[in-house]
C-alpha positions in Angstrom: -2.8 33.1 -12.0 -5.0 30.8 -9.6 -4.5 28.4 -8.6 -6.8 25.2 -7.4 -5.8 22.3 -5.5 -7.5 19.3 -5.5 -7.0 15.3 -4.4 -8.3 12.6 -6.4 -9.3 10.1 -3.4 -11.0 6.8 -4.1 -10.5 2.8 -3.0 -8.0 0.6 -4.6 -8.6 0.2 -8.1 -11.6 2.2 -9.1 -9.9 4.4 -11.8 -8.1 6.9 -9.9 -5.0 6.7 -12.1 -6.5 6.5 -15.0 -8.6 9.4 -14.3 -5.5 11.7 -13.6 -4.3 10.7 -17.7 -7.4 12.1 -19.1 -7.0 15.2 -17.1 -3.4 15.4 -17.6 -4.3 15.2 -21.4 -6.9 18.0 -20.8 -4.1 20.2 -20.3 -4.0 23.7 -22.3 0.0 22.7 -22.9 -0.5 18.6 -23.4 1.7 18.0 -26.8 -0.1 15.4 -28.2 2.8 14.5 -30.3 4.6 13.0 -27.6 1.3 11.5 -25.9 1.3 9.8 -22.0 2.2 6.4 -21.3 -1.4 4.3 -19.8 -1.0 5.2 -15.7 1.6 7.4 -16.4 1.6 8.6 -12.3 2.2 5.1 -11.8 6.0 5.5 -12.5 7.3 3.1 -10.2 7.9 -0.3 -11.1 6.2 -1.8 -8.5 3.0 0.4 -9.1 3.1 -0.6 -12.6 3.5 -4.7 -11.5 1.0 -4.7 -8.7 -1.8 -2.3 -10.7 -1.8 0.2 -7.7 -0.8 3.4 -6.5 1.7 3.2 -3.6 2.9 6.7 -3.7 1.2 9.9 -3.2 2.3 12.3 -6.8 1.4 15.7 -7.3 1.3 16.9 -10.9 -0.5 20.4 -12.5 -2.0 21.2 -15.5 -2.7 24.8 -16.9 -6.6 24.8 -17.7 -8.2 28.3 -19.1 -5.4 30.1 -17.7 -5.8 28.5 -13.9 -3.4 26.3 -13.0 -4.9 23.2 -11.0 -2.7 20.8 -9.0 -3.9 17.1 -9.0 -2.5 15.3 -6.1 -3.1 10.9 -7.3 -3.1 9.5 -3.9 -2.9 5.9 -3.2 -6.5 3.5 -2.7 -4.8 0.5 -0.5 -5.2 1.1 3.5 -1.2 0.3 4.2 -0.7 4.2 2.6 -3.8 5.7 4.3 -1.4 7.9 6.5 -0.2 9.7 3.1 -3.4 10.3 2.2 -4.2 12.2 5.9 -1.4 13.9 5.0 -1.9 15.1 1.7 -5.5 16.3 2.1 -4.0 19.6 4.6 -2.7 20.7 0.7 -5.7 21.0 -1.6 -9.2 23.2 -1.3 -11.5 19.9 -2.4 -11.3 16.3 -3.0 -12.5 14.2 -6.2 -14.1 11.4 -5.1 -14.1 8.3 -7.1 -16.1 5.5 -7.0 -16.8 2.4 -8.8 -20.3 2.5 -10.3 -20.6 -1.2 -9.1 -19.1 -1.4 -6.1 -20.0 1.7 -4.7 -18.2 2.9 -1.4 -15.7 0.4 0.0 -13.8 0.5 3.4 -11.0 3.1 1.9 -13.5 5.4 0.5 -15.1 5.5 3.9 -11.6 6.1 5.8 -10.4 8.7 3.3 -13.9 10.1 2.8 -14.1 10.7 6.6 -10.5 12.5 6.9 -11.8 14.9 4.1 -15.0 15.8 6.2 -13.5 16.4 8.9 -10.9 18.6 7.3 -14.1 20.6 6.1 -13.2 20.0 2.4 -16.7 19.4 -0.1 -15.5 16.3 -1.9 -16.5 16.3 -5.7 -18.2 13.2 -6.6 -17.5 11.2 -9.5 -19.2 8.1 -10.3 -16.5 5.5 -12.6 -16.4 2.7 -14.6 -20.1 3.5 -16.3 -19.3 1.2 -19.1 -19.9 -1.7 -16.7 -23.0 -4.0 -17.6 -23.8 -4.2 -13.5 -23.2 -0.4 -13.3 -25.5 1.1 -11.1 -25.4 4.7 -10.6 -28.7 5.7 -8.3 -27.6 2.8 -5.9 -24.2 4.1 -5.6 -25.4 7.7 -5.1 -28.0 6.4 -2.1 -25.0 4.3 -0.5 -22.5 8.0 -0.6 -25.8 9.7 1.0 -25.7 6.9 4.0 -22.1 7.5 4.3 -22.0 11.1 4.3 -24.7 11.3 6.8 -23.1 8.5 8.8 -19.5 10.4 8.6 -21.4 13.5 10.1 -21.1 15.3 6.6 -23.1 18.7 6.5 -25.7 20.1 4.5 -23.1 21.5 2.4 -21.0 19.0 2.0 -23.6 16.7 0.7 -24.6 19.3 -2.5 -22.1 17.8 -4.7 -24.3 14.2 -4.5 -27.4 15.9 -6.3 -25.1 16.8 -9.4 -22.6 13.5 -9.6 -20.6 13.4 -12.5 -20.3 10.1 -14.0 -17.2 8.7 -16.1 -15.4 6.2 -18.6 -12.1 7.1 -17.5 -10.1 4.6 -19.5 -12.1 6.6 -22.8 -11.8 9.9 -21.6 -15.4 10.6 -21.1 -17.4 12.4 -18.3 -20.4 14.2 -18.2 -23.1 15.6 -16.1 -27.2 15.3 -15.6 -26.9 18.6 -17.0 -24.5 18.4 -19.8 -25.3 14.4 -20.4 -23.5 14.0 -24.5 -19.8 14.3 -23.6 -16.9 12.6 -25.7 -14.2 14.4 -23.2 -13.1 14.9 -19.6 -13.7 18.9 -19.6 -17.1 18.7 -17.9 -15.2 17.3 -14.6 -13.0 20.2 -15.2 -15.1 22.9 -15.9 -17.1 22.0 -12.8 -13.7 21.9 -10.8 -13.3 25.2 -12.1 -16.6 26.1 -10.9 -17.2 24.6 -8.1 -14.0 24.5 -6.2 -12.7 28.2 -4.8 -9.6 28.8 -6.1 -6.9 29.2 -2.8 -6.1 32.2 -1.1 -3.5 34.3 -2.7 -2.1 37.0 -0.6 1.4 37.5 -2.3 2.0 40.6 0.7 1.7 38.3 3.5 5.2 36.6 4.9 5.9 33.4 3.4 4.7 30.2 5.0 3.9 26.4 4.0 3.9 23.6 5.6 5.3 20.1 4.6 3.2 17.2 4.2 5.7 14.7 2.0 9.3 14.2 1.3 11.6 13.4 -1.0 15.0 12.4 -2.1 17.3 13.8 -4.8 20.8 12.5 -5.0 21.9 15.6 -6.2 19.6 18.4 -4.2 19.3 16.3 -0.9 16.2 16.0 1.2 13.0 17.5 -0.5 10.1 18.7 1.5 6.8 19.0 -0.5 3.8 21.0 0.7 1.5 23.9 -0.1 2.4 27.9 0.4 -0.3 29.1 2.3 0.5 32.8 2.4 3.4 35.2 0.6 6.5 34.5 -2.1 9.2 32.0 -1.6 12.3 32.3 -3.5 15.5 30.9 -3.9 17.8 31.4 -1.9 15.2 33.0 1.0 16.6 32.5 4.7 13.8 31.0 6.5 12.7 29.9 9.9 11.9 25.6 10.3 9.4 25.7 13.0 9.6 22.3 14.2 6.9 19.9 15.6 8.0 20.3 19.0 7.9 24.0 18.7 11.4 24.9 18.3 12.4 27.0 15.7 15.4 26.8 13.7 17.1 28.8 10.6 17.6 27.6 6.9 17.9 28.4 3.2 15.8 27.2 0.0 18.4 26.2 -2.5 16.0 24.8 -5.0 12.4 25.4 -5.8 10.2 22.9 -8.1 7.0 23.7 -9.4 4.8 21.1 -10.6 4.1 20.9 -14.6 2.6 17.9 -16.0 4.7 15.1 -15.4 8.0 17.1 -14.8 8.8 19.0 -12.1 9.9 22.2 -13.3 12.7 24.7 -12.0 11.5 28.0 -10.3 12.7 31.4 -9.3 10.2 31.5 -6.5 6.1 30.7 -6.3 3.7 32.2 -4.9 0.4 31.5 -2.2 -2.1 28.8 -3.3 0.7 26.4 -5.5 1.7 23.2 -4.6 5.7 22.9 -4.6 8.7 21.0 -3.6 11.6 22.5 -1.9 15.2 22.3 -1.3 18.4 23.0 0.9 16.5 22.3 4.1 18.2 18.4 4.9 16.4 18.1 8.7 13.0 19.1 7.3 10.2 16.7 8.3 6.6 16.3 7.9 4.3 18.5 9.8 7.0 21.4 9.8 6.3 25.1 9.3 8.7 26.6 6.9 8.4 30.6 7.7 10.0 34.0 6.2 9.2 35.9 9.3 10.3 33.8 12.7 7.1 35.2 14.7 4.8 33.5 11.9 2.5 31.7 13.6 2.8 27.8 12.9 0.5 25.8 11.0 -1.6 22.4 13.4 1.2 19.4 13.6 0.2 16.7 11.3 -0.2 13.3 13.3 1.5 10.5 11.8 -0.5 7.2 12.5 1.5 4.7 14.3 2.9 1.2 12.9 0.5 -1.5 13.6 3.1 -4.6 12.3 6.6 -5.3 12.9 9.2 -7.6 11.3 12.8 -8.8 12.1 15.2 -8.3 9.2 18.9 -9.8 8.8 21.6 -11.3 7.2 21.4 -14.1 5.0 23.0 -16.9 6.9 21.9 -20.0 5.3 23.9 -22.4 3.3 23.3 -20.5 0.2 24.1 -17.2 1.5 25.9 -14.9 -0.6 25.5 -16.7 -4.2 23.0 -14.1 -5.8 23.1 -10.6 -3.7 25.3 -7.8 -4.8 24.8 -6.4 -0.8 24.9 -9.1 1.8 26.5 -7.3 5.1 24.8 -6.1 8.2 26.2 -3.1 7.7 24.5 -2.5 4.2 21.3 -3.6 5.2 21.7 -1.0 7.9 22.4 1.6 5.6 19.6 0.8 3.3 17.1 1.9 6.3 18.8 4.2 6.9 18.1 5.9 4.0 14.4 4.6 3.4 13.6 6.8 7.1 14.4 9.9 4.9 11.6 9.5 3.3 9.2 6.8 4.6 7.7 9.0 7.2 5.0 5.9 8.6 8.4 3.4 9.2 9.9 3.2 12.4 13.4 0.8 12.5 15.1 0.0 15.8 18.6 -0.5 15.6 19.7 -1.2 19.2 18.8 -4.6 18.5 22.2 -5.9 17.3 22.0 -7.5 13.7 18.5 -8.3 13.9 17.0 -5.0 12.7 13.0 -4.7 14.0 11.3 -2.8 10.7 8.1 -1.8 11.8 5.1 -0.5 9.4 1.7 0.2 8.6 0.8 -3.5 7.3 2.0 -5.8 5.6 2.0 -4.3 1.6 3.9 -1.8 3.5 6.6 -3.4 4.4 6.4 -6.3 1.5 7.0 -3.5 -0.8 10.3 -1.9 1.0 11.6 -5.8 1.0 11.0 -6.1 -3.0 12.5 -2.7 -3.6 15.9 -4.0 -1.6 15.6 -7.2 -3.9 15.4 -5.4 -6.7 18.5 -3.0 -6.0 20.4 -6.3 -5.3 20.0 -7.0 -1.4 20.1 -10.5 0.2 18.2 -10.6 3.4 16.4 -12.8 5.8 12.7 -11.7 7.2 10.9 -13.0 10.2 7.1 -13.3 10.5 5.0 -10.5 11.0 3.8 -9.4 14.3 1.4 -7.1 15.3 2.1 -4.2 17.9 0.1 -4.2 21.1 -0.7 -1.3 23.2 -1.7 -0.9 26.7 -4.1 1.4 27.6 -5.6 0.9 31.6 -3.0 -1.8 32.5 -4.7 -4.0 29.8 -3.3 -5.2 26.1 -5.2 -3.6 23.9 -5.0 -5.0 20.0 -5.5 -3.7 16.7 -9.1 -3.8 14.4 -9.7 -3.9 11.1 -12.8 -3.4 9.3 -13.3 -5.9 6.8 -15.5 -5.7 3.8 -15.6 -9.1 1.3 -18.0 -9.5 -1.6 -18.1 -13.9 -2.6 -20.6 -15.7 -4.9 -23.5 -17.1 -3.0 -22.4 -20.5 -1.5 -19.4 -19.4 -0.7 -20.3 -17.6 2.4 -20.2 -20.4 4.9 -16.2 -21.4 4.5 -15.2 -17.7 4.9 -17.6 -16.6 7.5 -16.0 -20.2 9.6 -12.4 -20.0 9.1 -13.3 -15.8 10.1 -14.5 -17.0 13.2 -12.2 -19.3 13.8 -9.3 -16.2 13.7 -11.9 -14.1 16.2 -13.8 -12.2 13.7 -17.1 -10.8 14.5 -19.6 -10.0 11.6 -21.3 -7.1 11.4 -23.2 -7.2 8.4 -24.7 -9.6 5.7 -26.3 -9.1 2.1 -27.2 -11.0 -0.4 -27.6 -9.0 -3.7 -28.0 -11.2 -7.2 -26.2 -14.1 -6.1 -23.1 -12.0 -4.8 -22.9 -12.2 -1.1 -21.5 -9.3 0.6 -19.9 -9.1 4.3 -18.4 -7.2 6.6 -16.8 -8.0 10.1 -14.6 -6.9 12.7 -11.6 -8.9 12.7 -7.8 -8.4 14.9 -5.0 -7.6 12.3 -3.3 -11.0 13.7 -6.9 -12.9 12.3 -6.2 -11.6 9.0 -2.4 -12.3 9.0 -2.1 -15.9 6.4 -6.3 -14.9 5.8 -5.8 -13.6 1.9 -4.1 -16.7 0.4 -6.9 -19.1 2.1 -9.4 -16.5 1.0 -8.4 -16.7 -2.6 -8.4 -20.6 -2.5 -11.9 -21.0 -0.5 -13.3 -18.7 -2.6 -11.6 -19.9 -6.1 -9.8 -16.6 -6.9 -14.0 -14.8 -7.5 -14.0 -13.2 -3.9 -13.4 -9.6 -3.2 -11.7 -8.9 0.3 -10.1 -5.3 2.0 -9.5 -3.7 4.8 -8.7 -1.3 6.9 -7.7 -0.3 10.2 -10.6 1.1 12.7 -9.4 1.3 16.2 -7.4 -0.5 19.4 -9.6 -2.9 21.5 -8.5 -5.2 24.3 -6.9 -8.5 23.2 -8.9 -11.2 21.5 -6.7 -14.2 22.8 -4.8 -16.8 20.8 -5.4 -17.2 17.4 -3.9 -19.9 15.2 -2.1 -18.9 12.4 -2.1 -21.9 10.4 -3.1 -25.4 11.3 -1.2 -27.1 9.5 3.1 -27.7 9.2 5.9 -27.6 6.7 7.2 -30.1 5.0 11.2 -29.8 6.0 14.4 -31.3 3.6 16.7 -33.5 5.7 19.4 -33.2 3.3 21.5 -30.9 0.8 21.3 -31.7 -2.7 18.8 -31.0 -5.7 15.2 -31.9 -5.3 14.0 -35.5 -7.7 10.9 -35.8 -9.6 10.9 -39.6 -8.2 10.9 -38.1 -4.3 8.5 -35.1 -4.8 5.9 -37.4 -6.7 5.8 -39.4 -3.8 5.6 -36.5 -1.3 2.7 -34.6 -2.9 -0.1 -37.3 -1.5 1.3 -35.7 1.8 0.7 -31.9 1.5 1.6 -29.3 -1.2 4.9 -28.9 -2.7 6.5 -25.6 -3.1 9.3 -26.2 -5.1 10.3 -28.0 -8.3 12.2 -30.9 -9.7 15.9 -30.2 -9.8 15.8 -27.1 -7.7 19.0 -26.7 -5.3 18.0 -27.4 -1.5 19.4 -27.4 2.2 19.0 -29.3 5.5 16.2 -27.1 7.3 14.4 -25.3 4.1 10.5 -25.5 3.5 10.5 -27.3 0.2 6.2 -27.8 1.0 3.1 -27.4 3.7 2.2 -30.5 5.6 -1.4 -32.1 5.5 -0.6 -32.7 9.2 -1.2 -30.3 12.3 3.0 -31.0 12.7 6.1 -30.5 10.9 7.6 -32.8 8.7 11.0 -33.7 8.1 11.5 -35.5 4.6 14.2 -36.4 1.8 12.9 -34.9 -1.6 16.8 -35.7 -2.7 16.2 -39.9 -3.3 16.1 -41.0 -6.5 14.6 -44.2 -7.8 16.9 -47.4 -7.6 17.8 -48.6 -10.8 18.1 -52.3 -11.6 18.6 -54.7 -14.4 15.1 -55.6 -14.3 12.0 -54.4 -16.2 8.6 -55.2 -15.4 5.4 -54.0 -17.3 3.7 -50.9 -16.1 6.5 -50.3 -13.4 8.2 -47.6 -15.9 5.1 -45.2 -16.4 6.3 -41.5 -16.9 6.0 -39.9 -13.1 3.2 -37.5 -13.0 3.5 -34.4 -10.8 1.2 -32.2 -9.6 2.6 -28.5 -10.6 4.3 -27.2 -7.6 2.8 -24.0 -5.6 5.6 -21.5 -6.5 5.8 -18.8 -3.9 5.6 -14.7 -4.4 7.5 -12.9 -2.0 3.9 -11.7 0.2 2.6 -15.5 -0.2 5.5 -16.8 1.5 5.4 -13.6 4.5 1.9 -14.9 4.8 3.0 -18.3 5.3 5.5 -18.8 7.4 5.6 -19.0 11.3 7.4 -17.8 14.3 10.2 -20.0 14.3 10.4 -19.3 9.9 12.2 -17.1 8.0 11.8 -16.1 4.5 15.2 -15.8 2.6 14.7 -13.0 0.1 17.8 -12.5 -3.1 17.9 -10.7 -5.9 16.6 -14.2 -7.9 15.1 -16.4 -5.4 12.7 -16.3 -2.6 13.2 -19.7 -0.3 11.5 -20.4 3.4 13.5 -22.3 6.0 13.6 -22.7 9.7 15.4 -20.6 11.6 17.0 -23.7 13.2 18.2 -25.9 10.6 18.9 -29.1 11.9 16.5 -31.3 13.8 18.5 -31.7 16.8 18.5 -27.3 17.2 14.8 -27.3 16.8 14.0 -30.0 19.4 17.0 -28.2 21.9 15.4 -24.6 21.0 11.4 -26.1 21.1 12.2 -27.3 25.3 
């Protein structure tokens, strides 16, 4: 059999997913009596809640005999370092793009890891239903990029035969073959186009792992691509390490990827994609060798965290009402296990109680904190920070490349408050009354940026980003200009007392909700905090008067997700995460410990 490995590679939300159905449907095996779910490699919860990919999945379909293994990988820049990763594993990428939007700033950072890898990216141009679509702009903006990425001759073909797509209908067709009611056209050019990999069944056996996994039964998985010979169970091996040393060990398991399953093998062979077990120190960037002089494969880098955060124990007044795992010790455990397999997180535990988590961004690590509320963890959170570097003696910050698309009038509010966070704009055009910009802005500008963004803009602005290099440090930035509103007592919060605070800033909470001295029940229209009581409730007297009585109208309160309120709060904040309720509080709860820790 052959065997071709490709890598479906696109930015957030242009159809990846939903590309990988159709060809998972397109499968010589598919039993259409048991159909596919809509994103069915979406099969987390989070992934199906959010409407993105977070993790990398590798799936295979049989297609005229070949097998071909589609790896979805994720479009958001926080998981760019999986993509790196999984790109050393397949012979070509397919790469999706919006027939609007065109190339966005993940298509360009995946786009350029591909080139440089020397893989000739397939180019598939989605969405064509679209009323805006606009295919032969899209194609000249790929062209720029390519030839700006240093692309070669060769690696630019595949943009004078595009194929073009309806994912979400199942339809793709070519210049060539243009009246197509199916997705075989992508596959038969796949098949074409795309060498199928080496397969040298006499040579030792080596791979190399670029993922892992976690089975509570088979242990530590490591998931990567045979490059040369047979592996089967029960093989003594040789782990070449990343620093060179080599050690022994024994597959106990091997998993082969069919459809959505992963299927049980006596061995597999050169060219396929598998997962294996028994090895429980394996890591990413290992060789995994039958023959101990085997020569081993590059290291895989592993980009380095760019935010940190402080995680701990619940210790407000509420603590330990709604978590089923409230102890250090627990939380401990729980990273513990999450560095089995979360490759880009980095947790330092020498720090007492107060773990520092650090990660790519902050979806990153917003998604770890959901998963631990979901499994039933009650945890505190700091505000992110962003991790310097010094290169020369000087402090040298990260830069992200930011790419926003606003209607026309719009411009001037976001291109100010930018500014105002040390962003430098690069670029400006106007195209049919959509405005479209890109700048150079610290990760610490862009920290508390998306939920202004959305306001300023009315919710009809487009904004990502991603990380381009280190450069020296910007200087201070504000975060937020404005302060919390802070509850002076304990009790449950009054329609009488929050009617009369919203004239002074936005409320975040609701009438009859349960609060504490020190928690953020609102944001301040001042440039200072506020201490107020939203516990008072009108006096009551014997007395009626006309139009005294009127039914209290309240504003509807600004209810807080759980990446809203890490946008939010500052230094001296916490966010107080349980399995039910996300709440935001000082770390010093009383006035008198604020104004003793503020000196």
């Amino acid at each position: 059999m052959a065997y071709r490995n490709i890598a479906i590679i696109a930015h957030v939300d242009h159809g990846k997913t939903t590309l990988v159905d159709e060809l998972l449907k397109a499968d010589d095996n598919f039993d259409e009596r048991v159909g596919l779910e809509e994103r069915a490699m979406d099969s987390n919860a989070q992934e199906q809640e959010r409407g993105i990919t977070i993790y990398s999945k590798n799936t295979g379909i049989t297609y005229k005999g070949n097998k071909i293994n589609i790896v979805d990988t994720p479009g958001h820049a926080d998981f760019g370092s999986e993509v790196e990763r999984v790109l050393r594993t397949v012979d070509s990428v397919c790469l999706v793009v919006d027939a609007y939007e065109g190339p966005m700033p993940q298509t360009k950072f995946v786009l350029k890891k591909s080139l440089e890898l020397g893989l000739h990216p397939v180019v598939v141009i989605n969405k064509m239903d679209k009323p805006s679509a606009r295919p032969e702009w899209v194609i000249d903006q790929l062209f720029d990029l390519f030839v700006t990425l240093g692309a070669t001759d060769e690696q630019c073909d595949h943009l004078n035969e595009p194929i073009y797509a309806i994912a979400r209908e199942g339809k793709a067709w070519t210049d060539a073959n243009p009246a197509q009611d199916n997705i075989t056209p992508l596959l038969d050019f796949v098949m074409e186009k795309v060498e199928h990999a080496s397969n040298d069944a006499s040579a030792p056996f080596k791979m190399q792992i670029a993922n892992l996994g976690f089975d509570n039964f088979l242990g530590r998985l490591g998931i990567g691509r045979v490059y040369e010979g047979t592996v089967k169970v029960g093989q003594e091996v040789f782990v070449t390490g990343n620093d060179g040393s080599k050690r022994k060990g024994k597959i106990t398991e091997v998993l082969t990827n069919k459809g959505l399953e992963k299927e049980k093998s006596k061995e597999a062979y050169a060219g396929d994609i598998i997962t294996i077990a028994g090895i429980p120190d394996i890591f990413v960037g290992e060789t995994i060798s039958g023959d101990e002089n085997v020569e081993a494969m590059p290291p895989i880098t592993i980009d380095e965290p760019t935010l940190k955060m402080e995680f701990l124990v619940n210790n407000s007044p509420f603590a330990g009402r709604e978590g089923k795992f409230v102890t250090s010790r627990q939380i401990r455990d729980r990273l513990e296990k999450e560095l089995e397999t979360n490759v880009w997180l980095k947790v330092d535990f020498d720090s007492g109680d107060n773990y520092e988590v650090a990660g790519r961004g902050e979806l990153h690590l917003s998604v770890l904190i959901e998963t631990m509320r979901r499994e039933g963890f009650e945890l505190q959170v700091g505000a992110p920070v962003v991790i310097m570097q010094e290169e020369n003696g000087k402090k040298m910050e990260p830069i992200e490349n930011v790419t926003i698309s606003v209607p026309s009038g719009a411009e001037g509010a976001v291109i100010a408050e930018l500014g105002k966070r040390k962003g430098l704009m690069t670029n400006m055009v106007d195209e049919n009354g959509i405005v479209n910009l890109e700048f150079s802005v610290p990760t610490r500008g862009l920290l508390g940026f998306k939920s202004e963004f959305t306001t300023m803009t009315k919710g009809e602005g487009l904004l990502s980003s991603s990380f381009d290099k280190f450069e020296e440090y910007k200087g201070v930035i504000e975060k937020r200009s404005v302060g919390s509103m802070i509850s002076m007592e304990n009790g449950k919060t009054m329609a009488y007392s929050l009617f009369n605070l919203q004239d002074r800033g936005t409320i975040f909470v609701e009438p009859a909700t349960e609060i504490y001295e020190g928690m953020i029940i609102g944001e301040s229209n001042k440039d200072q905090d506020l201490s107020v009581n939203a516990t008072k409730n009108k006096k009551l007297t014997n007395v009626r008067a006309s139009g005294t009585d009127e039914a209290l109208k309240l504003t509807p309160p600004k209810l807080m997700s759980l990446e809203e309120a890490i946008d939010y709060i500052s230094n001296d904040e916490y966010v107080e995460v349980t399995p039910e309720t996300i709440r935001l509080r000082k770390k010093y709860l009383t006035e008198t410990d604020r104004k003793r820790n503020k000196k």
